[in-house]
C-alpha positions in Angstrom: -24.5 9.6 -0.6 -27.8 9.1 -1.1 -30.0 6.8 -3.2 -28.9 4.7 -6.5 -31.3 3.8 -9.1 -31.2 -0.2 -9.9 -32.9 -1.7 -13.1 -35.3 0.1 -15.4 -38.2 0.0 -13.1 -36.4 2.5 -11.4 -35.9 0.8 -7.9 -34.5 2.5 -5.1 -31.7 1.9 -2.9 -30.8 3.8 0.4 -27.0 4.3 0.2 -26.5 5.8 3.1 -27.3 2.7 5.0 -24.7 0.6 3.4 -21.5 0.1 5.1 -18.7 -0.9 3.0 -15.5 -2.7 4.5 -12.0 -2.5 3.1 -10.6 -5.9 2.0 -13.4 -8.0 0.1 -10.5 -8.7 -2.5 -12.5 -11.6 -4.1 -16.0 -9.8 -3.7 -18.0 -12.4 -2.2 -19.7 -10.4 0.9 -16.9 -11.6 3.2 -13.0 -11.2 4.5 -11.3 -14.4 5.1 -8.1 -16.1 3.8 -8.7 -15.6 0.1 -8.4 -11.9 0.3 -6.0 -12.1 2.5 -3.6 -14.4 0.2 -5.0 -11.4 -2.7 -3.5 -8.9 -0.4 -0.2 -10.9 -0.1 0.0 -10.6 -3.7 0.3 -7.4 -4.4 2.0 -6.4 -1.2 5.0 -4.0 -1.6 7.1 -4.1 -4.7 4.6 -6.7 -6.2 1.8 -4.1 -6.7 1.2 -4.0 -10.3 1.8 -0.9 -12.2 -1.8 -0.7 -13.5 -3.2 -0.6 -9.2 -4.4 -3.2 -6.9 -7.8 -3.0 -5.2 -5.4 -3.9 -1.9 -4.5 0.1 -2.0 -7.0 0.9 0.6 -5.5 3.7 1.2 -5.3 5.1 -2.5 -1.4 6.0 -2.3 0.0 3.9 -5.1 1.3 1.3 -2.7 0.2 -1.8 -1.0 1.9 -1.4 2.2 1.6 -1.3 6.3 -0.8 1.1 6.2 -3.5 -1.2 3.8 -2.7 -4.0 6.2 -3.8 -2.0 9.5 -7.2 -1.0 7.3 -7.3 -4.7 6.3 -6.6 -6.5 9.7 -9.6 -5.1 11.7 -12.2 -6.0 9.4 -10.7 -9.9 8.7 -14.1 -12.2 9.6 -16.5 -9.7 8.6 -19.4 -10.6 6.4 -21.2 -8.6 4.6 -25.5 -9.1 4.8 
């Protein structure tokens, strides 16, 4: 990836050191219960037509698949 520029004083960031983990649904640096009840949400025929963030997988559905990409990272904090 690289490095992204933050702020005008053009600061640096190392991308490529940044791991990113699929299933912070309520973006606040960890995976507990509260994403998991977001996944629930829009699981299966409840996916809204505009997306979900729970399509980990990117195929238009919220399914078995997002849950085994989900599952292993549930407890994880980000730093």
């Amino acid at each position: 990836m690289g490095s992204v520029v933050l702020g005008t004083n053009n600061t640096s960031l190392n991308a490529t050191s940044i791991e990113l983990f699929p299933g912070d649904l309520t973006s606040d640096g960890k995976i507990d219960l509260f994403d998991f009840n977001k996944f629930v949400e829009d699981f299966g025929p409840r996916m809204p037509q505009s997306g979900s963030p729970a399509d980990f997988d990117q195929n238009r559905k919220v399914d078995l698949f997002d849950y085994n990409l989900f599952v292993p990272n549930f407890g994880k904090v980000g730093e």
